[in-house]
PDB file of N, CA, C and O in Angstrom:
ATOM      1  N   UNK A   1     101.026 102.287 113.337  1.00  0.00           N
ATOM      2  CA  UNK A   1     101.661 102.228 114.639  1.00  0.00           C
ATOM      3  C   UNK A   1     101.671 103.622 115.258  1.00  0.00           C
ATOM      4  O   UNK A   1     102.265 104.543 114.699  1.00  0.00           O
ATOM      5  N   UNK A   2     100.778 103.841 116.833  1.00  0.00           N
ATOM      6  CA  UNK A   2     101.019 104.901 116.877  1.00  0.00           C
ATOM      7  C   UNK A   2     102.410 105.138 118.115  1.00  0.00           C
ATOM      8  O   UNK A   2     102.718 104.304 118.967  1.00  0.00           O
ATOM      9  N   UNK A   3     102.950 106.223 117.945  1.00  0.00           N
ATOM     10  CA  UNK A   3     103.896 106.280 118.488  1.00  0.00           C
ATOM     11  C   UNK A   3     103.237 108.008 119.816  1.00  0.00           C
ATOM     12  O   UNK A   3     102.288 108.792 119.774  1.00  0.00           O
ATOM     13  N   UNK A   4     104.368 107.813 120.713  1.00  0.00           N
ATOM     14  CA  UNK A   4     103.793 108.570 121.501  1.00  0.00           C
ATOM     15  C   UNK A   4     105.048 109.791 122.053  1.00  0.00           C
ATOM     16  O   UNK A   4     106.236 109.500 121.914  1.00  0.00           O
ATOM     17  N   UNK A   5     104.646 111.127 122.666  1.00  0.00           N
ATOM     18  CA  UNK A   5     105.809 111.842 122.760  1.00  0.00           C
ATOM     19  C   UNK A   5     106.918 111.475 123.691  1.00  0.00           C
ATOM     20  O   UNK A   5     108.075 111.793 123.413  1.00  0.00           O
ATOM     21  N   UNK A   6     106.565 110.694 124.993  1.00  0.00           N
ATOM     22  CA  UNK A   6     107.311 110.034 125.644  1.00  0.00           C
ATOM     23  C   UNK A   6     108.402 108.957 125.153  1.00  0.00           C
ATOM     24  O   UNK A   6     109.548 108.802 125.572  1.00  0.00           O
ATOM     25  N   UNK A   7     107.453 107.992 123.756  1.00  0.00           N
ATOM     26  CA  UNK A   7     108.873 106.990 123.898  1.00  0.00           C
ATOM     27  C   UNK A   7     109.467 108.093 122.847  1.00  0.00           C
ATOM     28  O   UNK A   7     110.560 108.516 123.223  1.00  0.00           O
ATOM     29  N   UNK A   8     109.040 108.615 121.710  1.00  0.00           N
ATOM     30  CA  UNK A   8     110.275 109.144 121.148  1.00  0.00           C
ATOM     31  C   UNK A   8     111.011 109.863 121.551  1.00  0.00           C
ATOM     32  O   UNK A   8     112.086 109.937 120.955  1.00  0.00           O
ATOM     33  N   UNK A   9     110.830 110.544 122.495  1.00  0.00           N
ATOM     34  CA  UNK A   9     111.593 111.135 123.181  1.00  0.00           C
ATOM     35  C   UNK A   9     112.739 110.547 124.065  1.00  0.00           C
ATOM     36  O   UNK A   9     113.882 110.995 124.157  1.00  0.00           O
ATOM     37  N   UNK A  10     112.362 109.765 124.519  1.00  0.00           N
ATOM     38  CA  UNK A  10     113.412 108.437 124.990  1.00  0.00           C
ATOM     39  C   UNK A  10     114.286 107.747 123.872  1.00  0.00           C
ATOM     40  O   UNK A  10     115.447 107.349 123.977  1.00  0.00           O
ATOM     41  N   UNK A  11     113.590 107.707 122.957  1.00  0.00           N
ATOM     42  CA  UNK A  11     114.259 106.820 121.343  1.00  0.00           C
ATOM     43  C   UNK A  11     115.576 108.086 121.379  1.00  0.00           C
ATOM     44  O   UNK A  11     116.752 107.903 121.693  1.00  0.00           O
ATOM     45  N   UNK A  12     114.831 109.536 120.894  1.00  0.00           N
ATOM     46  CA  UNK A  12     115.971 110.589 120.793  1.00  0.00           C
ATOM     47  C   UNK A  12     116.890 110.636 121.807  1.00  0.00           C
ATOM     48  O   UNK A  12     118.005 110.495 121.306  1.00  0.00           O
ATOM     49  N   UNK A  13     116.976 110.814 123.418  1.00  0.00           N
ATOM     50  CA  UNK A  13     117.957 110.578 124.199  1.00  0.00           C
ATOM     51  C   UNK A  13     119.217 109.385 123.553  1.00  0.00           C
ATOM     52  O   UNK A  13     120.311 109.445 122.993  1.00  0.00           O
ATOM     53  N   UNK A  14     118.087 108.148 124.128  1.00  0.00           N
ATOM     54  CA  UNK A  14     118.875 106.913 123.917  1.00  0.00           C
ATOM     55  C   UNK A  14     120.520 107.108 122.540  1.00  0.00           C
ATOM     56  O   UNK A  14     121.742 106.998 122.644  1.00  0.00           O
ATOM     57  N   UNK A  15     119.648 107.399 121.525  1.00  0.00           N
ATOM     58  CA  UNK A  15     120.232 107.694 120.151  1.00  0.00           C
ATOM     59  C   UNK A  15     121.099 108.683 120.478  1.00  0.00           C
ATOM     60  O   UNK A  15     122.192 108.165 120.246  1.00  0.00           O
ATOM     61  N   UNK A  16     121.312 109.878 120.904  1.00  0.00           N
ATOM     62  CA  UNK A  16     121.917 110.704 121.835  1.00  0.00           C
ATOM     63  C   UNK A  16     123.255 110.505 122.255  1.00  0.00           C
ATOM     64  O   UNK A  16     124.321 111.042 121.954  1.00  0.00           O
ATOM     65  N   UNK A  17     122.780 109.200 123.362  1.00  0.00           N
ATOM     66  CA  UNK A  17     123.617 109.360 124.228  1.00  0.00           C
ATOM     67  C   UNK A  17     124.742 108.201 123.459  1.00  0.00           C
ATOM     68  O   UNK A  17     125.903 108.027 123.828  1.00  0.00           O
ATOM     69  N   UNK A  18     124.131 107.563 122.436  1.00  0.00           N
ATOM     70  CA  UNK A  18     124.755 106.277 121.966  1.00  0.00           C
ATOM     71  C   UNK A  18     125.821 106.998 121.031  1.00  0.00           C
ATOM     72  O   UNK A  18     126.999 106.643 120.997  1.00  0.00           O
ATOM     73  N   UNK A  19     125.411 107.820 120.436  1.00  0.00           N
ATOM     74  CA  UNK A  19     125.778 108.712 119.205  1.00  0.00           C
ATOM     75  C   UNK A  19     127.450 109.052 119.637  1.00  0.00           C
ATOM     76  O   UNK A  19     128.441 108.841 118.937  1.00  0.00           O
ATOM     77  N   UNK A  20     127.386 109.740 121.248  1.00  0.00           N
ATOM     78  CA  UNK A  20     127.989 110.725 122.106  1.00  0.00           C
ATOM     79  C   UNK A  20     129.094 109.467 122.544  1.00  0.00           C
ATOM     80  O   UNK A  20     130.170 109.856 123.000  1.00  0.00           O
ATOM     81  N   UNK A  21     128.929 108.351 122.454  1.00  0.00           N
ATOM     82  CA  UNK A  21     129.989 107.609 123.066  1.00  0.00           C
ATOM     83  C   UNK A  21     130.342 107.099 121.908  1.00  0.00           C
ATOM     84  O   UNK A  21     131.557 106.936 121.798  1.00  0.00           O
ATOM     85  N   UNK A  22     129.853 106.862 121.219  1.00  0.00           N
ATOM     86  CA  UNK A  22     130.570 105.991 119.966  1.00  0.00           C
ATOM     87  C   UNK A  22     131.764 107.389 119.429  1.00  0.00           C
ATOM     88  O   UNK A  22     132.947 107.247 119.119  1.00  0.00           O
ATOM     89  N   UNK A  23     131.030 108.564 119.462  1.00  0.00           N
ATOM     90  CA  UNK A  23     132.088 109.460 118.661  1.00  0.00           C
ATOM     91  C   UNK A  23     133.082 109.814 119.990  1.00  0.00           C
ATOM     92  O   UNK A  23     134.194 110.210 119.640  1.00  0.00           O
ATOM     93  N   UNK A  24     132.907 109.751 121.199  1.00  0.00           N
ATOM     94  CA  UNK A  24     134.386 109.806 122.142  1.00  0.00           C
ATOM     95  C   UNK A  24     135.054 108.984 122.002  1.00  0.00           C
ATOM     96  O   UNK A  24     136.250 109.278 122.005  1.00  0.00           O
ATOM     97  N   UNK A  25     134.614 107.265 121.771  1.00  0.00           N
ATOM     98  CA  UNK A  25     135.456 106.250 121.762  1.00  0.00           C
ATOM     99  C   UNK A  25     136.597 106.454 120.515  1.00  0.00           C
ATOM    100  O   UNK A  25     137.821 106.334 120.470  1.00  0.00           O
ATOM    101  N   UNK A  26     135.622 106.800 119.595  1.00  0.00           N
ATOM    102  CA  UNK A  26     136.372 107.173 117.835  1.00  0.00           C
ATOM    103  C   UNK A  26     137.758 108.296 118.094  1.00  0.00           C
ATOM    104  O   UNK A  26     138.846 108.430 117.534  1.00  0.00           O
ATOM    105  N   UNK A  27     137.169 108.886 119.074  1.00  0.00           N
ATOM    106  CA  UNK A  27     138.020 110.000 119.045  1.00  0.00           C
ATOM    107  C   UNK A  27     140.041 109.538 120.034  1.00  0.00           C
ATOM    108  O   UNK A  27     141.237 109.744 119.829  1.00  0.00           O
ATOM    109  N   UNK A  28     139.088 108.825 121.107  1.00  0.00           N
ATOM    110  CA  UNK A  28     140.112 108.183 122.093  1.00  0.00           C
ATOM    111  C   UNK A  28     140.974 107.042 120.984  1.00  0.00           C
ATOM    112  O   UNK A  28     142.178 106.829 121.131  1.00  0.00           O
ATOM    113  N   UNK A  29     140.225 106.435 119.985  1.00  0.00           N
ATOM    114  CA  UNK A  29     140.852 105.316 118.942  1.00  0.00           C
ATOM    115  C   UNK A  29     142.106 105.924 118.206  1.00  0.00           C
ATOM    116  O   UNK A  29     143.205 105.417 117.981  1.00  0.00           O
ATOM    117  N   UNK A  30     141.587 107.200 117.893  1.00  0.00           N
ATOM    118  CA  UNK A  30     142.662 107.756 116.737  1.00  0.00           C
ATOM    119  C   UNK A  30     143.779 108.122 117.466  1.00  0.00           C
ATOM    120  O   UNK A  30     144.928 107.727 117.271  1.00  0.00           O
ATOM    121  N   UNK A  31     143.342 108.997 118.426  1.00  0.00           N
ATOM    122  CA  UNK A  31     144.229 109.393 119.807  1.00  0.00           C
ATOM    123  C   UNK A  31     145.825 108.485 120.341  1.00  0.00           C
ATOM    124  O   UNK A  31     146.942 108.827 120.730  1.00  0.00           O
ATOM    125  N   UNK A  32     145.065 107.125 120.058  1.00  0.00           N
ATOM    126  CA  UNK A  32     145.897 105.931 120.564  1.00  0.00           C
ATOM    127  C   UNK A  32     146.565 105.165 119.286  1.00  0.00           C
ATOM    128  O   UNK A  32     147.470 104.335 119.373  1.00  0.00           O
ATOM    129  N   UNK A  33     145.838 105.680 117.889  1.00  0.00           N
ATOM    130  CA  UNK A  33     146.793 104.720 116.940  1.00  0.00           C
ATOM    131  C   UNK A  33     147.334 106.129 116.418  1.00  0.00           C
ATOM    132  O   UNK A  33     148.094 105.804 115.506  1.00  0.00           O
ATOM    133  N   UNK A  34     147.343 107.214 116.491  1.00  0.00           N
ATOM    134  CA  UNK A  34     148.623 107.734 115.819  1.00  0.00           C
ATOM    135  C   UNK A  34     149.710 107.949 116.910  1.00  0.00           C
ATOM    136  O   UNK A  34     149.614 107.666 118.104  1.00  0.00           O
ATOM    137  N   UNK A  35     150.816 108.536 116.227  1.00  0.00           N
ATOM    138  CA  UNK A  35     152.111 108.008 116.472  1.00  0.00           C
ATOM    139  C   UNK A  35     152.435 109.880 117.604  1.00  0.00           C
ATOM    140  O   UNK A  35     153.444 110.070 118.284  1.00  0.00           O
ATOM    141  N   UNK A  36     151.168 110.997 117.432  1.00  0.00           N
ATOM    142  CA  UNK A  36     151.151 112.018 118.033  1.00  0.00           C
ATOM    143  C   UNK A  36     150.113 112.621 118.717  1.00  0.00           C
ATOM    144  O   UNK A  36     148.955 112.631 118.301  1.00  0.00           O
ATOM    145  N   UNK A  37     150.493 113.139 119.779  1.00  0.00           N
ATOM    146  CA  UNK A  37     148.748 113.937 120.764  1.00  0.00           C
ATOM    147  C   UNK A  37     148.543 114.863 119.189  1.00  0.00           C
ATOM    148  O   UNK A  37     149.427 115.453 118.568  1.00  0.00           O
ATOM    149  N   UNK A  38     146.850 114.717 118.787  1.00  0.00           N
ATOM    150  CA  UNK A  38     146.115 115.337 118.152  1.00  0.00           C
ATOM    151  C   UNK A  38     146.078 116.546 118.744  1.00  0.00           C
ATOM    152  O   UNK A  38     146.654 117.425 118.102  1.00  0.00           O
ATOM    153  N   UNK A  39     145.389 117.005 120.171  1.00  0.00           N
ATOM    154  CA  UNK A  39     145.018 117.913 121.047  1.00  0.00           C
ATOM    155  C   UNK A  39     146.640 118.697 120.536  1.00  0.00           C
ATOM    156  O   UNK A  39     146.785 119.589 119.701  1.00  0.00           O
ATOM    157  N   UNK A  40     147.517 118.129 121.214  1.00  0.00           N
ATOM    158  CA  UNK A  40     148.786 119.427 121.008  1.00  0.00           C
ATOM    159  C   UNK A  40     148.848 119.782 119.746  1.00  0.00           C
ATOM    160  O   UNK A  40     148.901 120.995 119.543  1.00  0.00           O
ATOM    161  N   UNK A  41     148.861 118.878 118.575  1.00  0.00           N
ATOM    162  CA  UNK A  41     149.185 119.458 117.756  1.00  0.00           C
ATOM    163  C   UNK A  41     148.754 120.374 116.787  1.00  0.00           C
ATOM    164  O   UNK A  41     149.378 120.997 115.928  1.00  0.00           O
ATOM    165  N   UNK A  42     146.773 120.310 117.288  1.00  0.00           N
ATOM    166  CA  UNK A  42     146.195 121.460 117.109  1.00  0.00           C
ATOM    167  C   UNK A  42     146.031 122.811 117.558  1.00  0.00           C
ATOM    168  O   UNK A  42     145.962 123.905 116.998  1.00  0.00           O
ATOM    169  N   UNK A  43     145.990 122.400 118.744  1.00  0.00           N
ATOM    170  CA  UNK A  43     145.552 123.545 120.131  1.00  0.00           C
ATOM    171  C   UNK A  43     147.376 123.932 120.113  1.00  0.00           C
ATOM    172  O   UNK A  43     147.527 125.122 119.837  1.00  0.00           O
ATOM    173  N   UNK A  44     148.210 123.476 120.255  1.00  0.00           N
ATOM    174  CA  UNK A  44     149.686 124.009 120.569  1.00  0.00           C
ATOM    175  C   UNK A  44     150.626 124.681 119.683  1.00  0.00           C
ATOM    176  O   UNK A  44     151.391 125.643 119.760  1.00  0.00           O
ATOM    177  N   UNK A  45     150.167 123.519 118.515  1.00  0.00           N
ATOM    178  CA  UNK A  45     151.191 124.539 117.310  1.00  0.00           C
ATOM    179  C   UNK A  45     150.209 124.527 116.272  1.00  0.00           C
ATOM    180  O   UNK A  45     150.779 124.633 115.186  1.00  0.00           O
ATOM    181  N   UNK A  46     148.803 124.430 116.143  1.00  0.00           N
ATOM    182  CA  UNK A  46     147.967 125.049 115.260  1.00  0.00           C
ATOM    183  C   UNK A  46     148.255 124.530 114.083  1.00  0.00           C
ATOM    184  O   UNK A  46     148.330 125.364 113.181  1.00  0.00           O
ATOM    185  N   UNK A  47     148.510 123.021 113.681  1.00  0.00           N
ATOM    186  CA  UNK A  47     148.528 122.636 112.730  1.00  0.00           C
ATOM    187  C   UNK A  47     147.247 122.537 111.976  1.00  0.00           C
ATOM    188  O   UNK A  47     146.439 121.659 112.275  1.00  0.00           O
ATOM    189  N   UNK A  48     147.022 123.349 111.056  1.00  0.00           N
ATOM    190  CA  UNK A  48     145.853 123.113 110.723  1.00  0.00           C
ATOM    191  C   UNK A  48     145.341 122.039 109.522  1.00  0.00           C
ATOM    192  O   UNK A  48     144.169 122.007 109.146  1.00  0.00           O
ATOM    193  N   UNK A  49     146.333 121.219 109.013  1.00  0.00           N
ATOM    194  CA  UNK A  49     146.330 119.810 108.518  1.00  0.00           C
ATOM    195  C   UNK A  49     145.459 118.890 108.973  1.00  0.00           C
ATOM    196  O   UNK A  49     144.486 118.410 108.391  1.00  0.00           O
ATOM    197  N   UNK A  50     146.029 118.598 110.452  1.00  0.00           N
ATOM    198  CA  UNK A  50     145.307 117.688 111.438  1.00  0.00           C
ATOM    199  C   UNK A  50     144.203 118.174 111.672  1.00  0.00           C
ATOM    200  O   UNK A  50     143.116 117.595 111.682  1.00  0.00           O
ATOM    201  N   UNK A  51     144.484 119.476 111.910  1.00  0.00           N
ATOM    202  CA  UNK A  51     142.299 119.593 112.498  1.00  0.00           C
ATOM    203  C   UNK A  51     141.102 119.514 111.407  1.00  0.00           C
ATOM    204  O   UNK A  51     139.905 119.249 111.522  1.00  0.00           O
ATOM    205  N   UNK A  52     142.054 119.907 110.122  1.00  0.00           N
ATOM    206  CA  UNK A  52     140.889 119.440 108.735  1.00  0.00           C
ATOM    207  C   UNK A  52     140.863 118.112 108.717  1.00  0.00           C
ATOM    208  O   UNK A  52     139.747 117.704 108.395  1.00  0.00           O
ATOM    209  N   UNK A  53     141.737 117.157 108.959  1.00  0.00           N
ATOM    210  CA  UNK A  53     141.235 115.765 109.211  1.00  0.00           C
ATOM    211  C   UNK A  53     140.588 115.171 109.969  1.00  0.00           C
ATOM    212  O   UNK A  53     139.759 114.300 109.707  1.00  0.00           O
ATOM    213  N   UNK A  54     140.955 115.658 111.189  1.00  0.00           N
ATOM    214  CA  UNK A  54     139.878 115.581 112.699  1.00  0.00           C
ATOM    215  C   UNK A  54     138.231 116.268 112.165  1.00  0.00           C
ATOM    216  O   UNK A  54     137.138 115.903 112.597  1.00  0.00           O
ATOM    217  N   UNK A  55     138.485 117.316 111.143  1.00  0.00           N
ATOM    218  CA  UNK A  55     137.004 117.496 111.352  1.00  0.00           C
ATOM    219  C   UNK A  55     136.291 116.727 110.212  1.00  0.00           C
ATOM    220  O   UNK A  55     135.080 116.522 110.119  1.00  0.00           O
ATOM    221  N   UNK A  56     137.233 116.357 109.395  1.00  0.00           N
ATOM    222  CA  UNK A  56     136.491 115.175 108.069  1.00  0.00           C
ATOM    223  C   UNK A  56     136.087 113.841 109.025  1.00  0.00           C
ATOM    224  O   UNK A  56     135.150 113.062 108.853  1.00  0.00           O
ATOM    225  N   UNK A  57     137.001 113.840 109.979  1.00  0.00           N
ATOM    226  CA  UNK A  57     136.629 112.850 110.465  1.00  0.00           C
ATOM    227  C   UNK A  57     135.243 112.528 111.528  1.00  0.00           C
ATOM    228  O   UNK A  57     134.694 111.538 112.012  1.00  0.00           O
ATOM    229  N   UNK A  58     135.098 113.827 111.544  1.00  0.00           N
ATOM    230  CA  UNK A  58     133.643 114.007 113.168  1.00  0.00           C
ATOM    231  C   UNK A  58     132.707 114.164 111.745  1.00  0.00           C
ATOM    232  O   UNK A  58     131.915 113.234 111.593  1.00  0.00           O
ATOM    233  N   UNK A  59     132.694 115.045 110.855  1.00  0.00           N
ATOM    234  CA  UNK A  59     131.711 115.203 109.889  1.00  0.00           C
ATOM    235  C   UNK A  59     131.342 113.614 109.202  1.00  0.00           C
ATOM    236  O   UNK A  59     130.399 113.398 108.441  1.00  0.00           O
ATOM    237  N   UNK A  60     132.081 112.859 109.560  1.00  0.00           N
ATOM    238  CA  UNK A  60     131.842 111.616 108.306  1.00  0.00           C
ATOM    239  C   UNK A  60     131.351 110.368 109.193  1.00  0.00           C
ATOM    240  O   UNK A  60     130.804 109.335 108.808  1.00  0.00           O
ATOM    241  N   UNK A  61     131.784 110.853 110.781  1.00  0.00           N
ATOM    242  CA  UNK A  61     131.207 109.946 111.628  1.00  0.00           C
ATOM    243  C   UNK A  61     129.606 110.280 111.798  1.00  0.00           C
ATOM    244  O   UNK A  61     128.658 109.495 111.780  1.00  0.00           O
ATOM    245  N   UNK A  62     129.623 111.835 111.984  1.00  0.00           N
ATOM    246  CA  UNK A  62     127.947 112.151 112.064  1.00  0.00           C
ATOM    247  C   UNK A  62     126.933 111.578 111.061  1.00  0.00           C
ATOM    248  O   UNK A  62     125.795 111.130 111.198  1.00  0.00           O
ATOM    249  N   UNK A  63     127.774 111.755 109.965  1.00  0.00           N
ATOM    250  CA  UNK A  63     127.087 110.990 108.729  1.00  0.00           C
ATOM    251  C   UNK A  63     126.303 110.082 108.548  1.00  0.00           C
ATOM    252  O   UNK A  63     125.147 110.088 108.124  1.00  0.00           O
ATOM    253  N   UNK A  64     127.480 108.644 109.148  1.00  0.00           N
ATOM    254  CA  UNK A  64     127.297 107.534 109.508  1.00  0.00           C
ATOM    255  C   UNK A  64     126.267 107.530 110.827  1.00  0.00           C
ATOM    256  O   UNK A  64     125.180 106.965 110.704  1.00  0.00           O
ATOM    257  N   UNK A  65     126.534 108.006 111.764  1.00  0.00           N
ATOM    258  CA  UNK A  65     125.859 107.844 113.074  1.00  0.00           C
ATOM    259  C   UNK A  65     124.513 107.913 112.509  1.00  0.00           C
ATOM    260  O   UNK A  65     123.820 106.902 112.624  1.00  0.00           O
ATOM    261  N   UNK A  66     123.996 109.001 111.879  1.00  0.00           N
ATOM    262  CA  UNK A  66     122.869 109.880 111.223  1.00  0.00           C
ATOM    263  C   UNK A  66     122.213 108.974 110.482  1.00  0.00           C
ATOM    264  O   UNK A  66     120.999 108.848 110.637  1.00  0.00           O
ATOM    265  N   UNK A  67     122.932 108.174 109.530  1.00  0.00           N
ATOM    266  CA  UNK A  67     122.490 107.100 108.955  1.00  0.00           C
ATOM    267  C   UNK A  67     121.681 105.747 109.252  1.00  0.00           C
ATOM    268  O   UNK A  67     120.656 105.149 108.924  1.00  0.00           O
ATOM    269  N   UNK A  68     122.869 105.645 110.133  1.00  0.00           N
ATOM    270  CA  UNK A  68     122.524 104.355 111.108  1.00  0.00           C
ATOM    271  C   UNK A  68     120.832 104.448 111.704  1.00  0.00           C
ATOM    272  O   UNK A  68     119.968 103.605 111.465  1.00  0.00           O
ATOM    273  N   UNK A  69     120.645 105.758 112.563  1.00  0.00           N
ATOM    274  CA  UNK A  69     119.179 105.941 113.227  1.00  0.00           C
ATOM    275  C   UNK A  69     117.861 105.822 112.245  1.00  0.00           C
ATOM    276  O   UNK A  69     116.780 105.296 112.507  1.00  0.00           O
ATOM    277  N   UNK A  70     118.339 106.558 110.873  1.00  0.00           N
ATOM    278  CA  UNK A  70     117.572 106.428 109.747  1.00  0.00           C
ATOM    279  C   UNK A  70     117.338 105.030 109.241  1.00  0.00           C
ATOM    280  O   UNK A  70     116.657 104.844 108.233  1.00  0.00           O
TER     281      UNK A  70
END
């Protein structure tokens, strides 16, 4: 099958842009089921608990996302 630079290049956008909403939605999800603003409680009082979880959590989504295209 030959493939050409145009569609993969479109394949890579597409994948992109799919990638880019699934991890805002993820982000708006957690946002809304915990019981506190994430944003303040990193950015305001620098809990740095939450942001090692926030970032296990973007690292483990990329993972998955990463996976998924593979």
């Amino acid at each position: 099958m030959q493939t050409t630079l145009l569609g993969d290049m479109t394949a890579t956008l597409i994948y992109a842009v799919l990638g880019t909403v699934i991890f805002i939605a993820v982000i708006f999800l957690i946002e809304t089921i915990t019981k506190f603003s994430i944003k303040k409680q990193v950015v305001e009082d620098g809990n740095i608990a939450v942001a090692i979880v926030l970032a296990s959590v973007v690292a483990s989504l990329g993972m998955i996302i990463s996976s998924a295209i593979h």
